[in-house]
C-alpha positions as CSV (number, residue, x, y, z in Angstrom):
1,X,-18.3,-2.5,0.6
2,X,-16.0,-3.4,3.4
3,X,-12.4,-2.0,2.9
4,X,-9.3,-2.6,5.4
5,X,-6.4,0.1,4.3
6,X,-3.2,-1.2,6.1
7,X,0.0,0.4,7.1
8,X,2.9,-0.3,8.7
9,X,4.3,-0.4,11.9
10,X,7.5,0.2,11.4
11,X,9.1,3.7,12.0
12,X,12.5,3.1,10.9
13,X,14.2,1.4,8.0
14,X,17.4,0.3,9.5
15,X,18.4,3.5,10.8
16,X,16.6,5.6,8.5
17,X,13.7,7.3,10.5
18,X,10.4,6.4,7.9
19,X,6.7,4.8,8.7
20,X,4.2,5.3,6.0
21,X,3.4,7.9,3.5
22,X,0.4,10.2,4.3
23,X,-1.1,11.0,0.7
24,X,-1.1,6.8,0.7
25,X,-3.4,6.1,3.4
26,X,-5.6,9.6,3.1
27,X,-5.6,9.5,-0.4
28,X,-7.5,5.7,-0.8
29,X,-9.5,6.8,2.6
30,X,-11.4,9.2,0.9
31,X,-11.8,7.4,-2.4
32,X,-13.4,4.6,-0.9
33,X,-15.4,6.6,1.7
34,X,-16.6,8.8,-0.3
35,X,-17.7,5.6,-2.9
36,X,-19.5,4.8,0.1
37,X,-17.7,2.1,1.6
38,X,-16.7,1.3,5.0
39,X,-13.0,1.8,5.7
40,X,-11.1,0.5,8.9
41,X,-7.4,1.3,9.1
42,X,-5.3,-1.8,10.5
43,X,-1.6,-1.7,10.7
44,X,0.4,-4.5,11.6
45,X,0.9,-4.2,15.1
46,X,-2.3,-2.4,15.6
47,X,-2.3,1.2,18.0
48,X,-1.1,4.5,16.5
49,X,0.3,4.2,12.2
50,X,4.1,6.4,12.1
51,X,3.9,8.8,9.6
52,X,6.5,9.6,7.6
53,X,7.2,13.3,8.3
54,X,8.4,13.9,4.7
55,X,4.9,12.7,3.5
56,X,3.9,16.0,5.6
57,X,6.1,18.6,4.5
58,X,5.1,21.7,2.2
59,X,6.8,19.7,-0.8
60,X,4.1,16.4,-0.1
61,X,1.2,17.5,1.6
62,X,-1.8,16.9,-0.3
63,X,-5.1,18.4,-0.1
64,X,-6.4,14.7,1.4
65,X,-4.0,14.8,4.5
66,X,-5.1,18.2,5.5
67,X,-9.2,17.0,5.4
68,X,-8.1,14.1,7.4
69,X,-6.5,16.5,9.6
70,X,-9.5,19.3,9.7
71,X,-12.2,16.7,9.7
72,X,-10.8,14.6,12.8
73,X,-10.5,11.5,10.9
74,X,-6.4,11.9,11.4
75,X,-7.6,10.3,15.0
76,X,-8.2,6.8,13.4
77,X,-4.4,6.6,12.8
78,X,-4.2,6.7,16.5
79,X,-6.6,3.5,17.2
80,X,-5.4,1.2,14.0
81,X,-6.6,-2.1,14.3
82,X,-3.8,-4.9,14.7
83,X,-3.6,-7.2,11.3
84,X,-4.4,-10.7,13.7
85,X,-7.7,-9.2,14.2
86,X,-8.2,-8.7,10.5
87,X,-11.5,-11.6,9.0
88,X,-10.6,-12.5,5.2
89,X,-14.1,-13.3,4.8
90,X,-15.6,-10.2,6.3
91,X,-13.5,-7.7,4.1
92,X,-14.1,-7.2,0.1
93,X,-10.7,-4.8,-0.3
94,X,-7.4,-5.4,1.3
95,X,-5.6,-1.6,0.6
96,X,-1.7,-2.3,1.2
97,X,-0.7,1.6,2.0
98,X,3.0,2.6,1.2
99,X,5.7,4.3,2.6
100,X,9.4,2.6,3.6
101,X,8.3,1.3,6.7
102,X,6.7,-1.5,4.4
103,X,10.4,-2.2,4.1
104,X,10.9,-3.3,7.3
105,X,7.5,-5.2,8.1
106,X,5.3,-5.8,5.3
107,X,7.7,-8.3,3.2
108,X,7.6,-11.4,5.8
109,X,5.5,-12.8,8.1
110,X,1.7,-12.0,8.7
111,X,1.5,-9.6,5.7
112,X,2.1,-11.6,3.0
113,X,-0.2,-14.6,4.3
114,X,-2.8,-12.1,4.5
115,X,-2.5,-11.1,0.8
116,X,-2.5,-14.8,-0.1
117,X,-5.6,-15.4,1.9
118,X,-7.7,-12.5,0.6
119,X,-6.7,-13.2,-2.9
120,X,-7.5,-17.1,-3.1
121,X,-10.6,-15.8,-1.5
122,X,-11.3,-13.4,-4.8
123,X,-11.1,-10.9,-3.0
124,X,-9.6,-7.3,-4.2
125,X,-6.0,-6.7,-3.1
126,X,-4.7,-3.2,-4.1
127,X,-1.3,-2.0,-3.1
128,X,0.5,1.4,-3.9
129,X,4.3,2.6,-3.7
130,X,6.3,0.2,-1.0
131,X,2.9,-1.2,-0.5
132,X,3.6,-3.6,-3.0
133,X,6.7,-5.0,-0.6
134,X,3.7,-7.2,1.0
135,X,2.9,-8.8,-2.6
136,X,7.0,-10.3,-2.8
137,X,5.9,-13.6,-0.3
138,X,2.8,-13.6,-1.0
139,X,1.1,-16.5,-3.6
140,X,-1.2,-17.4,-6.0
141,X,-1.3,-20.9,-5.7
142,X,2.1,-22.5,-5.8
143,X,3.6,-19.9,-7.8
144,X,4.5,-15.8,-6.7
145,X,1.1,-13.8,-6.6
146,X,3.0,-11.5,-9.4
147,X,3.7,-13.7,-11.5
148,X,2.3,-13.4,-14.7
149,X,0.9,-10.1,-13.8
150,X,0.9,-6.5,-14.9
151,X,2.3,-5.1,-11.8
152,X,3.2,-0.8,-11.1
153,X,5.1,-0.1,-7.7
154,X,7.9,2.5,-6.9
155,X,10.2,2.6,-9.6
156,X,14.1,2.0,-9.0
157,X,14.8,5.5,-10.6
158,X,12.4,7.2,-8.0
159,X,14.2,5.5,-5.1
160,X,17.5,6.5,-6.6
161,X,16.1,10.0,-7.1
162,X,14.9,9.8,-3.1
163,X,18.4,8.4,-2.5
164,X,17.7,5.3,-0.2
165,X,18.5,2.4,-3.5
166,X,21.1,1.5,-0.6
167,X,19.0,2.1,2.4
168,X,15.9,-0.6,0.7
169,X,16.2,-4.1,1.5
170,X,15.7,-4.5,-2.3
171,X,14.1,-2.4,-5.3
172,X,10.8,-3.3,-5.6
173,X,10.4,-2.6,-9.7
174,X,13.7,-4.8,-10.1
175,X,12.4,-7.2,-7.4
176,X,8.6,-7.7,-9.2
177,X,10.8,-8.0,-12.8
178,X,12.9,-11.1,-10.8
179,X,9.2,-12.7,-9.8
180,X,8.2,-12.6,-13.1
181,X,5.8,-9.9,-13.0
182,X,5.0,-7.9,-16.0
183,X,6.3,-4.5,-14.6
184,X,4.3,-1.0,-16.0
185,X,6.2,1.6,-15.6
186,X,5.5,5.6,-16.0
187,X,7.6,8.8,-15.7
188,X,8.9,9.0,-12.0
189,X,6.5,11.1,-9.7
190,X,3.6,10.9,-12.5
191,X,-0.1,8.9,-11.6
192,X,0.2,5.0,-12.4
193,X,-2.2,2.6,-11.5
194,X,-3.3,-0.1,-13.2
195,X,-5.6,-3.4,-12.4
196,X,-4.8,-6.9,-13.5
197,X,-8.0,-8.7,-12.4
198,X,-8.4,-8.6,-8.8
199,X,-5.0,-7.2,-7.9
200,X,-4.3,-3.8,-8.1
201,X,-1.1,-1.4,-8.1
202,X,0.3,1.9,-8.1
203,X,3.5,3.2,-8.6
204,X,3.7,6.4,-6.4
205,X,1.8,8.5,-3.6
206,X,0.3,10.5,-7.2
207,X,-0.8,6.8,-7.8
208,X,-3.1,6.4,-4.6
209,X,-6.4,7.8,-5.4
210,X,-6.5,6.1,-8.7
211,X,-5.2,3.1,-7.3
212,X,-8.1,3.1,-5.1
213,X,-10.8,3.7,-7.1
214,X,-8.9,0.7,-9.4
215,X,-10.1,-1.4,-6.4
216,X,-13.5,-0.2,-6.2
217,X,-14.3,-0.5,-10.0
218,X,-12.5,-4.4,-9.2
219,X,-14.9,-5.5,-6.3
220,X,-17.9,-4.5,-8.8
């Protein structure tokens, strides 16, 4: 099983100093590699992933960031892999990691072509969080790839409770409602994942490792 987890680029959200969420990318890496699976990390410019440094404060650190830290694999994030190098055809997961540098870089552009690509190709697209923000542009067919679809991503009374709802280009649960998506929400901060055919989501870094293993269960 070939999985690509990718992240963003960006570190800042307009002027709000972000990149992407810890728990979102460590959280998934371990689910899949300890399924078995062989995980590259790609990011959309490629070189070293910005972390978020909320994502590693005592509140949010999670027992997966500190094993990517003690086992070394924290020097992957370092060496991502750009998204132009990244083959449809060789991957079977594409992993859309959160965090609100998806804000800035995951909406438009290369992203969201990607996600078309993979899923017209059947393959599994997960997403968790902002992660989802690179689902918006992408398609299924002629139509919005959401549309239709049971869809979980960060809801808009966590980013109110996070206070950026003015800082976000746009709220993503209000955003997938607009695109016709059939939105699935849970308690803020509570684990929410759920798997409509090939395309999985989750709502919140407690979502990631059961997004993830969503995605493995998927590309059965």
């Amino acid at each position: 099983m070939k999985v690509i987890i990718l992240t963003t680029s960006a570190d800042k959200m307009g002027d709000h100093p972000t990149g992407a969420w810890s728990e979102e990318i460590t959280g998934p890496y371990y689910a899949f590699v300890d399924a078995g699976a062989d995980v590259t990390i790609a990011s959309v410019s490629g070189g070293p992933v910005p972390i978020d440094a909320g994502s590693l404060s005592d509140a949010f650190k999670t027992e997966n960031d500190k094993r990517f830290e003690s086992s070394g694999d924290i020097s992957k994030l370092e060496t991502s892999v750009p998204l132009s190098s990244v083959e449809v055809g060789e991957l079977d997961i594409l992993f859309l990691a959160g965090g609100h540098g998806t804000c800035a870089d995951f909406a438009d552009g290369a992203v969201p072509k990607l996600v078309t690509d993979a899923y017209a190709a059947g393959k599994v697209v997960g997403a968790v969080c902002h992660g989802p923000t690179g689902l918006v542009n992408a398609k299924d067919g002629d139509k919005p790839l959401v549309a239709g679809k049971k869809i979980a991503a960060f809801s808009d009374v966590e980013e109110g409770q996070v206070q950026l709802t003015e800082k976000v280009p746009f709220l993503l649960e209000a955003k997938m409602k607009e695109l016709g998506a059939e939105y699935v929400p849970s308690e803020p901060w509570s684990e929410n994942a759920i798997a409509d055919g090939k395309l999985v989501t989750g709502q919140n870094p407690q979502s990631s490792v059961k997004c993830a293993k969503l995605c493995l269960e998927a590309a059965k």
